[in-house]
N, C-alpha and C positions, 0 to 999 in steps of 0.2 A: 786756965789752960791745962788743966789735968788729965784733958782727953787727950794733948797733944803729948805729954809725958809718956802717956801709956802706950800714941802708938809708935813714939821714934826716942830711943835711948837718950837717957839725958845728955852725957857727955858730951854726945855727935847734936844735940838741940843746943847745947852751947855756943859749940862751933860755927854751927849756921847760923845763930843770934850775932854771934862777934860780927859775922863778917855781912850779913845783910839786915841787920835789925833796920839798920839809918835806910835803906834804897826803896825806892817805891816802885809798886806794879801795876801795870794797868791789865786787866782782864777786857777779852771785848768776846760781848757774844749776845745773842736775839736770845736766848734763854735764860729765865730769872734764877731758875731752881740749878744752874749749872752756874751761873756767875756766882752765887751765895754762897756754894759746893765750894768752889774756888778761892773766896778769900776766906774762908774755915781752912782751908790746905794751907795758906799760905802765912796766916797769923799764927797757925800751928808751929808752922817750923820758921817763926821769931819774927816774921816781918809786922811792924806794928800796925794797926787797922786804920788807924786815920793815911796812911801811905798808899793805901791800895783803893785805888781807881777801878772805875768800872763803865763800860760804853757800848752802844748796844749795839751799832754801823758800822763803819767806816769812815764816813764823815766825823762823827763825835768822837771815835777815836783817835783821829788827825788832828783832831782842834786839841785834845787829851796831850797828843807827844808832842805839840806845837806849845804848850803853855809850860809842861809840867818836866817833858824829857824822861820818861821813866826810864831804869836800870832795867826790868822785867817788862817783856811782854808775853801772853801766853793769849793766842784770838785765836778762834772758828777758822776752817779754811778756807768756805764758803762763807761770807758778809752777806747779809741781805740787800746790801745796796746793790747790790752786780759788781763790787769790789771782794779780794781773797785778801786772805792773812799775806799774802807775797807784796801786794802793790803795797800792805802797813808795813812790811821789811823794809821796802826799799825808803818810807819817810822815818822811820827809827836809823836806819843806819847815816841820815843826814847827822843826827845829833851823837851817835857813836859810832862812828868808821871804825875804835879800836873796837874787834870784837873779843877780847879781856873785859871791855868795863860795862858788856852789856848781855842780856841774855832773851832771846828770843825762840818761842816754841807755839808750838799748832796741836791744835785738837782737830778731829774729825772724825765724825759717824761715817761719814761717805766711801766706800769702799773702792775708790774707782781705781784701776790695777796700776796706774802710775804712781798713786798718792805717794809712796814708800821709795819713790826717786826722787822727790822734791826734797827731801829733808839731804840728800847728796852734793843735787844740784844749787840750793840754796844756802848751804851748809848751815842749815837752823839744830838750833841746841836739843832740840826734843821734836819728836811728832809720834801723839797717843793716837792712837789707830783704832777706833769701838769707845764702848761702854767703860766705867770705870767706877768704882765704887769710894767715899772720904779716903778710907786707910790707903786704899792703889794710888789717889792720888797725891797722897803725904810722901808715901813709898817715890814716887816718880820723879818729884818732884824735887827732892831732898838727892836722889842719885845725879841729876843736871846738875842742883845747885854746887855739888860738892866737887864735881868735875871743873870744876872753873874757881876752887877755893885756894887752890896753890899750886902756883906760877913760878919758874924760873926763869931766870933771865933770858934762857934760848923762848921760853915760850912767850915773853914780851918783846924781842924783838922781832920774833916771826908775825904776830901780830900786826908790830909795822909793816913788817914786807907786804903784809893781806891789804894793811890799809894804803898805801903806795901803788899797790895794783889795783886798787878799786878808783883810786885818783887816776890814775893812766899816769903813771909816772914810772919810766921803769928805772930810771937812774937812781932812783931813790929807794928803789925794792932792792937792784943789786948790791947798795952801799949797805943796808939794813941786813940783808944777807950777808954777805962777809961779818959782818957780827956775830949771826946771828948763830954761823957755824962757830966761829970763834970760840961762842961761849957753849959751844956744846950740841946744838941741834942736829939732832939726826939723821944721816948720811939721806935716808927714803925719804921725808920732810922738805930737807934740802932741792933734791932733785927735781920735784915737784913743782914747787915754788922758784927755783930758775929755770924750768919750763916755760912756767906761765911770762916769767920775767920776759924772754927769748922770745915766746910768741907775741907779747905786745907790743916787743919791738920787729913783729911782723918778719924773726929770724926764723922760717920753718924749719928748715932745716937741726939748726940745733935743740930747737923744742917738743921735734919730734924723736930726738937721738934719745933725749933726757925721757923723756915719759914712755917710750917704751923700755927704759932700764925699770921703771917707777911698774910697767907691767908686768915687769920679769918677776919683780918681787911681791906683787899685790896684782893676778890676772885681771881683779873686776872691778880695778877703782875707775869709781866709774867718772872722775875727773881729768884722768887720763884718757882714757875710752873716749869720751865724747868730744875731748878737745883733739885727739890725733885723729880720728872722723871727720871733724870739721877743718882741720888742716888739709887731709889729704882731700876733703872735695874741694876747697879752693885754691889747690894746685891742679885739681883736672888728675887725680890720681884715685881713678873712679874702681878699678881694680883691687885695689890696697882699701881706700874707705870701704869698700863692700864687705869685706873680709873682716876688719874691725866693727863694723855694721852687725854682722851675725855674732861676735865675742859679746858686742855691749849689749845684744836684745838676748842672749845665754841668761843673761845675768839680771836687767831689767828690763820695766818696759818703762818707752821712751817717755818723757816729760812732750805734750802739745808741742814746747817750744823749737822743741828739735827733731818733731816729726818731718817739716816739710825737707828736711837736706837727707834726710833715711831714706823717704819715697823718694826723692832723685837720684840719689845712690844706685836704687835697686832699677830704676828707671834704666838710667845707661847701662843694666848691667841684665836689663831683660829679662829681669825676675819679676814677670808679671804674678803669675801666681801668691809669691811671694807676699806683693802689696798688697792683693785684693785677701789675701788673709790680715795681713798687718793692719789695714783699715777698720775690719769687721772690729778689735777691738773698742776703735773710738766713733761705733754707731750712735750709740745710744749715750754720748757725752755732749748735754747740751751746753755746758759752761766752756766750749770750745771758741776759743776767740775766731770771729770772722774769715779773717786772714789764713788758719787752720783749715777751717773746712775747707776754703777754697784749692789749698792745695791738696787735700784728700781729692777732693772731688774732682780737680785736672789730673790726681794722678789715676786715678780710677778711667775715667774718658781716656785718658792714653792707653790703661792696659786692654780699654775695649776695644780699641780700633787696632790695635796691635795683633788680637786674639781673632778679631773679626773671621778672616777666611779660615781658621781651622779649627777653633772652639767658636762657634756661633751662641751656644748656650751661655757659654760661661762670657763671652762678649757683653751679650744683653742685657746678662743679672749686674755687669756691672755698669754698664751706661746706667740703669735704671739705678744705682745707690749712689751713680754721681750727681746726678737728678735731685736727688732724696738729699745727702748731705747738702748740696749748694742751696736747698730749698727753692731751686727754682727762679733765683734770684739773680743769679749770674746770667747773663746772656752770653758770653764766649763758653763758659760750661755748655749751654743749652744748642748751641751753632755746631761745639765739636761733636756734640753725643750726633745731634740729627743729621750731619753731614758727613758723619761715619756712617750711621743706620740706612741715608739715603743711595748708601752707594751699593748697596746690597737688594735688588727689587723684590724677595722675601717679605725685606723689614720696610715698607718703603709703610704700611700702614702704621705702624709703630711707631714711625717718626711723625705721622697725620696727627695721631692720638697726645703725644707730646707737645707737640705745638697749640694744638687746640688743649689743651688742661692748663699752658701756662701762657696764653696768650693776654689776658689782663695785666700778666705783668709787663709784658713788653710792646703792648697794640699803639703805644707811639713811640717806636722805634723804630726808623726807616730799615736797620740792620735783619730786626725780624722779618718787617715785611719781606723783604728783598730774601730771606730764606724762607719764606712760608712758599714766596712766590717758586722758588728752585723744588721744595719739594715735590709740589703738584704741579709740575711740567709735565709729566710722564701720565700725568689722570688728565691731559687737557689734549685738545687738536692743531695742529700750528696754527690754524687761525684763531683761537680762543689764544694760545699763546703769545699771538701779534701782538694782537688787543688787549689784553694785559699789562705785557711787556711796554708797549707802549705808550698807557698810561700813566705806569711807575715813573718810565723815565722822564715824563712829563713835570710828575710831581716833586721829583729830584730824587728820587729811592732808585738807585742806580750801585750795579755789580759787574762783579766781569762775568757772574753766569747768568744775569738778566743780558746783558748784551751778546751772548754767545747764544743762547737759545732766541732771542732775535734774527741774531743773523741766519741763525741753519733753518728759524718759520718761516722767513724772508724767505731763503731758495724753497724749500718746501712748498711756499704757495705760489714762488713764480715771480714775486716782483721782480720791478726794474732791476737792470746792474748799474744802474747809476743809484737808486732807491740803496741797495746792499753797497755800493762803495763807501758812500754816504756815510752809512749808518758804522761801517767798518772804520772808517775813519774818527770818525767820532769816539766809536770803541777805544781807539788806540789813542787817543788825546787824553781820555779818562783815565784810561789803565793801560799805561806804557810798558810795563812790564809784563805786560801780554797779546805788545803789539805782533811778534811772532804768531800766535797762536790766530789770531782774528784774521792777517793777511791769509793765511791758506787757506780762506773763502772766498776770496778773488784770482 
């Protein structure tokens, strides 16, 4: 170990030998020549080598905290599996909720502009951001470890209070609290942490009193920020969230997770613009969970059809990335883009062209049909439109604007008034909520 001597002071190699020699680490990572990197760092500064585990997934690193429980984790933040270093937090933190007795940190090459909110959001011990060379990460590695070598009593029973709230228990956070001041914990520390207490017991009011005392003294924490964001939108205090909305994105940018309440934020608050910039940064993230796009891509469809009559341009660049992010995949994304686009006869080809590109995905969908059929109403004659119309509704693919454009080819070509009450009637069997609109054709 002479190379470790050389690169970190003996005394402070002591230190870190007393107090982790005994603990084991698991490293997880698809790379050989970074996982060997790694436990060179870590035998360096005392941890003994038969302790230190190594997994190349997610799944084998699951099976790794399932047998062995390591005190250290340090994983990739992308897995190969389609699992991140976050989903291995959440099975380590089964075997240490106190986060005193354990230590978990992330690597990443991936530059994506959130990355450096997750280490906030998930309060993880370390996140190496690039490239790094043996010494940088003896250096790194040895500054976490030492952060967490001495503890006072306020700092273990705050720990409770974290692990209490991660239980849903808040009886048991506010009794740990009163301790935890007791023994000295810091008035800011305090505050924060009977915030959280207040909000889990779903008391807004007083956990937004506390966390903006918590902003007074610290503007960008950003656990403040996002929890008095997510309070005031679910009080319907879309005003106030929007304004916290623009302090926490000053500051950072949003974690996937807590995009979709930002874009409704700015939604009620008719910051179109606004979103369709805020979107552009998570174009090109394809590790976007599902659920993500889809609300980029509804909130996108709404700024288009909002923009529609007076930015036409800027309308259509965004139907077309609502498009792009849903992949095409959604059929209510694909309904509101073209039934925006259809109401404008400019764009009535644009909505042709969109349908026909993503028509395989949805060719047995009565829903598409019944909108393919709406959009080429206006390329057809009432009688090609009869005949149409009443074929669908033959085969069950039935709308309120298939039966509205029936009944107006109806009088168009003349039929009976018994032929049109008929069919009006019908209408309004179907779609009672539009039986108003279908009577004022008799």
């Amino acid at each position: 170990m002479n190379d470790g001597i050389e690169l970190i002071e003996e005394k402070r190699l002591e230190k870190l030998k007393a107090k982790y020699s005994k603990q084991s680490v698991l490293i997880v990572s698809s790379n050989k020549t970074i996982r060997n990197t790694l436990k060179r760092a870590f035998a360096t500064l005392g941890f003994q080598m038969t302790n230190i585990s190594v997994a190349e997934d997610y799944s084998e690193a699951k099976k790794t905290i399932s047998e062995f429980a390591p005190h250290v984790v340090i994983s990739n933040l992308y897995l190969s599996d389609g699992k991140s270093a976050i989903d291995l937090q959440k099975h380590h933190r089964e075997y240490f909720p106190n986060s005193l007795n354990n230590l978990f940190m992330v690597l990443t090459e991936i530059d994506e502009h959130y990355v450096e909110s997750l280490e906030h959001e998930y309060e993880l011990d370390g996140l190496f951001l690039g490239q790094f060379n043996f010494k940088e990460y003896v250096e790194n590695f040895a500054e976490v470890l030492e952060r967490k070598m001495v503890t006072s009593k306020a700092d273990i029973l705050e720990a409770k209070v974290k692990e209490a709230l991660a239980k849903k228990d808040a009886q048991a956070a506010f009794t740990f609290l009163t301790a935890a001041t007791e023994a000295g914990l810091e008035d800011y520390r305090r505050k924060s942490l009977e915030a959280d207490a207040h909000y889990l017991n779903n008391d807004h009011k007083s956990a937004l009193k506390l966390y903006e005392e918590v902003l007074t003294e610290d503007s960008c924490n950003f656990h403040a920020l996002i929890n008095t964001i997510t309070i005031n939108y679910s009080d319907k205090n879309y005003g106030v969230a929007h304004d916290y909305c623009e302090k926490f994105l000053s500051h950072f940018s949003s974690p996937p997770r807590h995009l979709p309440v930002i874009l409704k934020i700015f939604l009620f608050n008719k910051e179109y613009f606004r979103i369709i910039k805020l979107c552009k940064e998570y174009d090109h993230d394809d590790r976007l969970e599902v659920s993500v796009k889809l609300n980029i891509a509804a909130a996108l469809a709404l700024c288009g059809k909002s923009l529609l009559a007076d930015q036409k341009d800027f309308a259509v660049e965004a139907f077309e990335r609502a498009i792009s992010v849903s992949g095409g995949q959604s059929f209510n994304i694909l309904q509101m883009v073209v039934t925006s686009l259809v109401s404008d006869p400019d764009l009535i080809e644009k909505s042709i062209a969109i349908l026909e590109k993503y028509r395989d995905n949805f060719s047995d969908v009565n829903q598409f049909v019944a909108l393919e059929f709406d959009v080429l109403t206006s390329k057809r004659s009432a009688q090609e439109n009869l005949s149409e119309g009443m074929m669908l509704i033959k085969k069950n693919v039935k709308s309120y604007r298939i039966y509205e454009t029936l009944i107006s080819s109806s009088l168009e070509t003349g039929r009976r008034k018994e032929a049109i009450e008929d069919l009006v009637f019908e209408a309004c069997r179907e779609f009672p909520d539009y039986s108003t609109q279908f009577k004022r054709y008799i």
